[in-house]
C-alpha positions as CSV (number, residue, x, y, z in Angstrom):
1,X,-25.6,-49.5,-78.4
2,X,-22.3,-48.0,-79.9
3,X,-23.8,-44.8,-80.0
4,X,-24.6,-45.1,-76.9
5,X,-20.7,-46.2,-75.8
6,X,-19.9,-42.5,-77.9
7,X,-21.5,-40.4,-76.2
8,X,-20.7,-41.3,-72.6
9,X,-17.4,-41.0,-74.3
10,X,-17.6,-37.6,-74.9
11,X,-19.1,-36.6,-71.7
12,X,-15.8,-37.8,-70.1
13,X,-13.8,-36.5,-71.7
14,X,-15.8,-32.9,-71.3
15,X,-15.2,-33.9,-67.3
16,X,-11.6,-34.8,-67.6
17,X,-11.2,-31.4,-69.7
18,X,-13.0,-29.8,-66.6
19,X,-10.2,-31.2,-63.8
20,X,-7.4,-30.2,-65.7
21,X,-8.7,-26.4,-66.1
22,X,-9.5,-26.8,-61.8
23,X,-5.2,-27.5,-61.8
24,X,-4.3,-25.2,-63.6
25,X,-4.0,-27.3,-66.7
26,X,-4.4,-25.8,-70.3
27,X,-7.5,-26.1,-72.0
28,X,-8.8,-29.4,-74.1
29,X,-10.9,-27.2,-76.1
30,X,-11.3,-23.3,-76.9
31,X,-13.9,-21.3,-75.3
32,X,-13.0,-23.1,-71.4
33,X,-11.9,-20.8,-68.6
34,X,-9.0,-21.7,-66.5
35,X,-9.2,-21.9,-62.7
36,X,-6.9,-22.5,-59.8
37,X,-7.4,-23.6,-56.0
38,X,-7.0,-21.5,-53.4
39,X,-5.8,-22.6,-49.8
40,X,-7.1,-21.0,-46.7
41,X,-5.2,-22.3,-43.5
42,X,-5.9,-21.6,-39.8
43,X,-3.4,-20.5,-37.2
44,X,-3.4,-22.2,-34.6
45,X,-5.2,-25.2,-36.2
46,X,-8.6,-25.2,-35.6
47,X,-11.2,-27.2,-37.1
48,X,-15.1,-25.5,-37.9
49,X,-14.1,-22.3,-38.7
50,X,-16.5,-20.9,-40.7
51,X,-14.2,-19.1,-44.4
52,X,-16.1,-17.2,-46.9
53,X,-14.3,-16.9,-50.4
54,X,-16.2,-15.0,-53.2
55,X,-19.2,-15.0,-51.3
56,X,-18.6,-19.2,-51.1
57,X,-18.7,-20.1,-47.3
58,X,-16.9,-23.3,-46.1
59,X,-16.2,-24.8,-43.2
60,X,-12.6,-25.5,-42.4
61,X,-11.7,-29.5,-41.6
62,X,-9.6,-31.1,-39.0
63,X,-6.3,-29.7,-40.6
64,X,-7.4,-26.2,-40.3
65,X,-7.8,-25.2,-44.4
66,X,-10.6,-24.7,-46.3
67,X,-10.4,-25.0,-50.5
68,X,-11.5,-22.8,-52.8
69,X,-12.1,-22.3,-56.5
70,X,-10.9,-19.9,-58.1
71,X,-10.4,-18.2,-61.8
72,X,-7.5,-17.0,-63.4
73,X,-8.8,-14.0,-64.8
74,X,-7.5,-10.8,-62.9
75,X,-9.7,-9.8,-59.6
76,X,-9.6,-6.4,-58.1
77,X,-7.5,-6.4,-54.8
78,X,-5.4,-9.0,-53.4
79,X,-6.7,-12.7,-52.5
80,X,-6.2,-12.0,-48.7
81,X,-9.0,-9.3,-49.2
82,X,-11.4,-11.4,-51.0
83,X,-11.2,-13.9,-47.8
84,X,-13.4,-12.9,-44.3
85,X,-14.3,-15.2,-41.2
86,X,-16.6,-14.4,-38.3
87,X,-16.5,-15.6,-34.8
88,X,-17.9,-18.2,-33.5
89,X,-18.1,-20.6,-30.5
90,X,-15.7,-24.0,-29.8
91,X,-14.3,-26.1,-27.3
92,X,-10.3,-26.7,-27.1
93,X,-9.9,-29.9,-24.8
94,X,-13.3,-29.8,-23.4
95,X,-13.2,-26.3,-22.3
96,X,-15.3,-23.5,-23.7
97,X,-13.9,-20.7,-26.0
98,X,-14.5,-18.1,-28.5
99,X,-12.9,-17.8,-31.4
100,X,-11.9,-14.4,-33.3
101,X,-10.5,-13.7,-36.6
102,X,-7.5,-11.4,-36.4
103,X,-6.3,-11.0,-39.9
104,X,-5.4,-12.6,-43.0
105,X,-2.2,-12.7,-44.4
106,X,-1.1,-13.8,-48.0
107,X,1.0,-16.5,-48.4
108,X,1.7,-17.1,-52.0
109,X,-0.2,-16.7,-54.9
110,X,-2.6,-19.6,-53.6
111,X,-2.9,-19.4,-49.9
112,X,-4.3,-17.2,-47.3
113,X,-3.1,-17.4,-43.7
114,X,-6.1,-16.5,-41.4
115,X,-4.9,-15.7,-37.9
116,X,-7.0,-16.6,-34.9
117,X,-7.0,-15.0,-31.4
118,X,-8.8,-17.5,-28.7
119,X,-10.4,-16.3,-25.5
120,X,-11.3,-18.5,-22.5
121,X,-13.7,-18.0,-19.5
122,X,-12.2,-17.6,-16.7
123,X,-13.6,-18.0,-12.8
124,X,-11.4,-16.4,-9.4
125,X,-11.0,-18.0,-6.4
126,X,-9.2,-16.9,-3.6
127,X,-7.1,-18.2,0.0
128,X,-5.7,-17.1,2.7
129,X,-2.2,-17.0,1.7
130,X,-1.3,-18.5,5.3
131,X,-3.6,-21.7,5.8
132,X,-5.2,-21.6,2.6
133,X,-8.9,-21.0,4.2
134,X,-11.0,-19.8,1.3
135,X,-11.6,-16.0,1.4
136,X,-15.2,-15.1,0.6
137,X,-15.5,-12.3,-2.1
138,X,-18.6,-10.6,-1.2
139,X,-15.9,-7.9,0.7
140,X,-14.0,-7.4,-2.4
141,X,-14.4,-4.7,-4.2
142,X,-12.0,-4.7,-7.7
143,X,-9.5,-6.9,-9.1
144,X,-7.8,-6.1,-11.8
145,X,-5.5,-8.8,-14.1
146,X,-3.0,-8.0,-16.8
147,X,-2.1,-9.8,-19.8
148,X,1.6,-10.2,-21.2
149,X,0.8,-7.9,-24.1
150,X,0.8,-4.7,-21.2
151,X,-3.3,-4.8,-21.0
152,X,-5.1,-4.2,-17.8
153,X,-8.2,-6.7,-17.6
154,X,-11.2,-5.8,-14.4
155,X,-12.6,-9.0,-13.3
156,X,-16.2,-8.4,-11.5
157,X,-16.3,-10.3,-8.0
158,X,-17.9,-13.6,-8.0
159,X,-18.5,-13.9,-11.5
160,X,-16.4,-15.1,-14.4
161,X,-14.9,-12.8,-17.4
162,X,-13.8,-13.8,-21.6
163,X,-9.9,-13.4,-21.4
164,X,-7.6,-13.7,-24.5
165,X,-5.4,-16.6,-24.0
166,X,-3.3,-16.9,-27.4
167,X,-2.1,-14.4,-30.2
168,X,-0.7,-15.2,-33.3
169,X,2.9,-13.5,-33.8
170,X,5.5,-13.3,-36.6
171,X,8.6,-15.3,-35.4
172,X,11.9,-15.9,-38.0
173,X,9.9,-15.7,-40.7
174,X,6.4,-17.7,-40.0
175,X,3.4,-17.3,-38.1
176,X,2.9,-18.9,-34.7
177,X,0.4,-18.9,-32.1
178,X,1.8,-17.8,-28.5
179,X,0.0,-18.2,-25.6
180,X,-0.7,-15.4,-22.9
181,X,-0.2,-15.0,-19.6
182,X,-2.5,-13.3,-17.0
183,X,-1.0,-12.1,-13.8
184,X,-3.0,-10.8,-10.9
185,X,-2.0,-7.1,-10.1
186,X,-4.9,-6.1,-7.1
187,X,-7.5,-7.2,-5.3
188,X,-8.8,-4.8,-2.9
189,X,-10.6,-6.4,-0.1
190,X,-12.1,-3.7,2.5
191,X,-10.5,-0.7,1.9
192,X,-6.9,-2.4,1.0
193,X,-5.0,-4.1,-1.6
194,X,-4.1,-7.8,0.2
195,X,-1.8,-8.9,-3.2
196,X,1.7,-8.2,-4.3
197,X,1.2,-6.5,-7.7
198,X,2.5,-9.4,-11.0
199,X,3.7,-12.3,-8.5
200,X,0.9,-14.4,-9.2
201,X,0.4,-16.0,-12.4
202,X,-1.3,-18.2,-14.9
203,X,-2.1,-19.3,-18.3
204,X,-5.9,-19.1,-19.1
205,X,-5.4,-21.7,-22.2
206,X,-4.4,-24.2,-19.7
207,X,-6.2,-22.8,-16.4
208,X,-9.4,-21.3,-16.0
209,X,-9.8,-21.5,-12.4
210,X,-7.5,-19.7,-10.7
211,X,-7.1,-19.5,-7.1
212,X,-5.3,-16.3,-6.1
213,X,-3.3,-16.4,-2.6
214,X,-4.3,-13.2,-0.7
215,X,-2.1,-11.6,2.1
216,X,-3.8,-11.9,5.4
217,X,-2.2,-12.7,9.1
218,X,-3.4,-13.2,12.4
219,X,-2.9,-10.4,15.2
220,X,-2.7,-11.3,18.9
221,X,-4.1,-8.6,21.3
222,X,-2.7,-8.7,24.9
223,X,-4.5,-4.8,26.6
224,X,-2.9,-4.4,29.9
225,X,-3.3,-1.8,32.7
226,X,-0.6,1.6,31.7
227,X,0.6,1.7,35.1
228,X,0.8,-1.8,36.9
229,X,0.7,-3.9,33.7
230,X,-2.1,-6.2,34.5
231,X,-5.0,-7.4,32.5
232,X,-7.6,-4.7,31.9
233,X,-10.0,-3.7,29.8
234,X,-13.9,-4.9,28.1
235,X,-13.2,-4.7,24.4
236,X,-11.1,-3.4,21.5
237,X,-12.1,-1.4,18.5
238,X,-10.7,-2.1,15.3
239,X,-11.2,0.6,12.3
240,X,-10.3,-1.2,8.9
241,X,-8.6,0.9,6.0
242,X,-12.2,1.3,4.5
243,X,-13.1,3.1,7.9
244,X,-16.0,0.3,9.2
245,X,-15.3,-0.2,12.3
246,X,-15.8,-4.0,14.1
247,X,-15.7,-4.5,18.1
248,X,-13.7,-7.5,19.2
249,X,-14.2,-8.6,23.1
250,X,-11.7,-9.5,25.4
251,X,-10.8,-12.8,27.4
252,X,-10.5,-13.1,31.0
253,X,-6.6,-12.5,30.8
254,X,-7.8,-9.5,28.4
255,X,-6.4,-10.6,25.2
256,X,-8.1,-11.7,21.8
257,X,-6.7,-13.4,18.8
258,X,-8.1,-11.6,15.9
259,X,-6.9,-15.0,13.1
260,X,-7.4,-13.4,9.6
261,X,-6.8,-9.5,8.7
262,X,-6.1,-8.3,5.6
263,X,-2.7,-6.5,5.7
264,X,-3.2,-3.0,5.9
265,X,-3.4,0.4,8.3
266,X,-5.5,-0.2,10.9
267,X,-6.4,2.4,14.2
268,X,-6.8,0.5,17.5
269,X,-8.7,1.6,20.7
270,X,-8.8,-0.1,23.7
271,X,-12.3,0.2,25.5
272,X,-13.0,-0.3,29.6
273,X,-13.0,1.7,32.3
274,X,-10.2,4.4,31.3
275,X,-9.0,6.6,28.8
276,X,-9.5,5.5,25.3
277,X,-6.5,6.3,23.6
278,X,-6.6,5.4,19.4
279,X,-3.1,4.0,18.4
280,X,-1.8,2.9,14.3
281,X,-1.6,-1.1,14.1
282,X,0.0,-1.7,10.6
283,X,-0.8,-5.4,9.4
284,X,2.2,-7.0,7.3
285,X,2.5,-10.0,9.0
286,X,1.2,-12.3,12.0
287,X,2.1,-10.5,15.1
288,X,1.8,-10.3,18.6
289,X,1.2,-6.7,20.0
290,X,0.6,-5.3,23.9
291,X,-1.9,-2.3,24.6
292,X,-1.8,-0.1,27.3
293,X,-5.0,1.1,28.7
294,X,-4.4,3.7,31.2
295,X,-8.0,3.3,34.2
296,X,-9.4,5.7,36.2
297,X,-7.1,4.9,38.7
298,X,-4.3,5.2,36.9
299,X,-5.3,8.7,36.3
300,X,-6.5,9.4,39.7
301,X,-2.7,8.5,40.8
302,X,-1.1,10.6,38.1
303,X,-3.2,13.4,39.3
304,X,-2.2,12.8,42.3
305,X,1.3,12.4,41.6
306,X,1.8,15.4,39.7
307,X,0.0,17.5,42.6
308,X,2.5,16.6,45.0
309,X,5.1,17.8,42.5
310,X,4.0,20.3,42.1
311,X,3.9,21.2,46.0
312,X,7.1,20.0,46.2
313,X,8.5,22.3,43.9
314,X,7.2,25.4,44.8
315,X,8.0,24.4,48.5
316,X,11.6,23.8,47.6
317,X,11.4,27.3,45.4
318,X,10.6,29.1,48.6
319,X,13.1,27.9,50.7
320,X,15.8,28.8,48.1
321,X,14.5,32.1,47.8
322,X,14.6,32.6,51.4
323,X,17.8,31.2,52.1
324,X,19.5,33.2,48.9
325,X,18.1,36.4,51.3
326,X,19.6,35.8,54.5
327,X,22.9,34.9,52.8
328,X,22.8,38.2,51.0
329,X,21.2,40.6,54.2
330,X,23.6,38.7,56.5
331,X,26.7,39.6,54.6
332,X,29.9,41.5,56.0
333,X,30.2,44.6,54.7
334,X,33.7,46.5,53.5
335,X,36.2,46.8,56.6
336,X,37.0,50.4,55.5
337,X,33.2,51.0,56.5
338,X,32.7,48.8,59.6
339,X,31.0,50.6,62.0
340,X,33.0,50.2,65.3
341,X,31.5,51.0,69.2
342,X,32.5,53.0,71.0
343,X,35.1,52.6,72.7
344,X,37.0,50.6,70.0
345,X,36.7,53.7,68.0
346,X,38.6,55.7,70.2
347,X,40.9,53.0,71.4
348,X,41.7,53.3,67.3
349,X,42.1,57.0,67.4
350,X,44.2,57.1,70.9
351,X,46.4,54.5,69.2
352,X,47.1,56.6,65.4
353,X,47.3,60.4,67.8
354,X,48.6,59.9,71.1
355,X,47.2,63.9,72.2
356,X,43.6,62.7,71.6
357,X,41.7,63.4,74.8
358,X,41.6,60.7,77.0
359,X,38.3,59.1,78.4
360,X,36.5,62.1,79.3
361,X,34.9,62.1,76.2
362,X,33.3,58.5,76.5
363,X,29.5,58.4,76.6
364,X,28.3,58.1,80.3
365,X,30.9,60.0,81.4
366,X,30.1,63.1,83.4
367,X,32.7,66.1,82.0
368,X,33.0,69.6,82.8
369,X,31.8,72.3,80.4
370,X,32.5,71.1,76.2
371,X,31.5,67.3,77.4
372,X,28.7,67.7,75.1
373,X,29.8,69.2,72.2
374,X,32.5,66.1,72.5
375,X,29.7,63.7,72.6
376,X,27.7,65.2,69.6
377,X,30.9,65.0,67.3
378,X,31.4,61.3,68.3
379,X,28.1,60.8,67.3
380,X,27.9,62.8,64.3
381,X,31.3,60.9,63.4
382,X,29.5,57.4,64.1
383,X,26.8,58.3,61.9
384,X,28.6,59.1,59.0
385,X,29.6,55.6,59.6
386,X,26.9,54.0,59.5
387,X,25.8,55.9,56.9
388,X,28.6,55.1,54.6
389,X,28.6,51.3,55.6
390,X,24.5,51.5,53.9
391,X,26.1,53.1,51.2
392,X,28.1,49.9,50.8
């Protein structure tokens, strides 16, 4: 029996020797190794994450750390190196993420820091940023989210994308873990981008569906006739900024209310009996617009109209031109080369030479011999005259 009691004895004692060389401790006896403990922590603090230390794998436990044994002896490259992790699947408040290890920092001769980057899954919703309708996303095309470290994240329509939602970052000194922030930059819905690029945002740690506001606004149509102004026309066609094109049909008092458009460039054409005419219609805001449809009539009666100008004006053109000729045929020419009859001509000559012949040199008058050679120098005189006058 009391060899019994010495032996279990010494086999304590062997195990008490063995804790002291696990703390570092000198050895009881010659020949044992020392060891130490090594300390890997988790930022942020997560529990399960799977730490492999000299091929050893452990699980970290609801602090975040893992412990290790390790020797003293002198290992090729530094303990931070001898350290890996591998990602794996959790839940953080009941929602689903994936866990990634980012690096692993030394912390001391003992410790290892092993940062962790989290990702969430995230779902997008969106509403029209007026009533709050939902939107249905079978029309969108690409959205496209950035994160507050600068990158640019492309969500597929109706389906659900892995985000990262925290970082861990050096701040005064230590290690923290700093959440991100996801803020919606475009959604393209037919043809146009219907958000203001970064004023929308959210944390995907904390919210993982995320209902985006789009920018859409009712348009009120009011097609009237171009000349008289009253209601006219069937239909309107509306081509949207991704060039389909969708007919919307008029009420009795030829309007329409078109209640949710995507903001944007749009081309509007009025349709009826008229001219179609395509006009710009830019979207920004809920609006109320008038378009003139110019009928057959109204065409017929410009036609018409601009006919009778026309008449009129060349009418009026003729009579100026006329009147501009008589004024000009009919005016008096220079007194120096008025042509005078007769007998004011020589009353004029009688008057300046008082020996001019008297009256026996008048036409009509019967004279002796020389009457004619009288009369053919009066009339040669009167034609220079006139000749002169035409000359003027």
């Amino acid at each position: 029996m009391l060899r019994a009691r010495r032996i279990l004895s010494l086999v304590v004692a062997f195990a008490v020797a063995g804790m002291v060389g696990l703390v570092n401790g000198p050895a009881a006896t010659a020949g044992v190794a020392e060891y130490t403990l090594v300390t890997v922590f988790t930022v942020p603090v997560m529990a399960g994450v799977p730490v492999t230390f000299n091929g050893e794998t452990k699980s970290t436990d609801s602090t975040g750390t893992a412990k290790f044994i390790d020797s003293l002896e002198p290992q090729s490259g530094s303990l931070a190196a001898r350290v890996s992790s591998a990602a794996f699947n959790s839940t953080i408040d009941g929602a689903p993420v994936q866990v990634k290890p980012a690096r692993f920092v030394n912390e001391g001769k003992q410790r290892v820091l092993l940062a962790l980057n989290i990702y969430w899954n995230i779902t997008l919703a969106f509403v029209n940023g007026t009533d709050q309708q939902p939107i249905p996303d079978d029309r969108i095309s690409t959205i496209t989210l950035k994160n507050s470290i600068g990158e640019e994240i492309d969500v597929p329509p109706g389906g659900s994308i892995w985000v990262q939602g925290s970082r861990v970052v050096p701040l005064q000194g230590e290690f923290v873990d700093k959440k991100l922030t996801l803020t919606v930059q475009k959604v393209t819905y037919q043809g146009t981008n219907v958000v203001n690029s970064g004023q929308q945002s959210f944390l995907p740690s904390e919210v993982q569906s995320f209902s985006a506001n789009l920018l859409f606004f009712s348009v009120d149509i009011q097609v009237g006739d171009g000349l008289f102004g009253f209601a006219a026309g069937d239909s309107i066609d509306l081509v949207f900024p991704d060039s389909h094109v969708e007919n919307f049909a008029l009420n009795d008092s030829g309007s329409v209310l078109i209640p949710s458009l995507p903001r944007g460039t749009y081309e509007l054409t009025a349709v009826g009996g008229g001219l179609k005419l395509v006009q710009p219609l830019a979207v920004s805001r809920n609006q109320e617009i008038e378009v003139k449809l110019y009928t057959w009539l109204d065409i017929i009666l410009l036609l018409l109209a601009g006919s009778v100008f026309v008449v009129v004006t060349v009418f009026v053109g003729i009579r100026k031109k006329r009147q501009h000729h008589h004024r000009t045929a009919g005016a008096v020419a220079d007194p120096k080369f008025e042509v005078d009859n007769d007998d004011s001509h020589e009353a004029r000559l009688e008057a300046a030479d008082p020996g001019y012949p008297e009256a026996p040199h008048r036409s009509g008058d019967v004279t002796p011999s020389g009457a004619a050679d009288g009369d053919v120098e009066r009339r040669g005189a009167d034609d220079l005259n006139m000749e002169k006058a035409r000359q003027w």
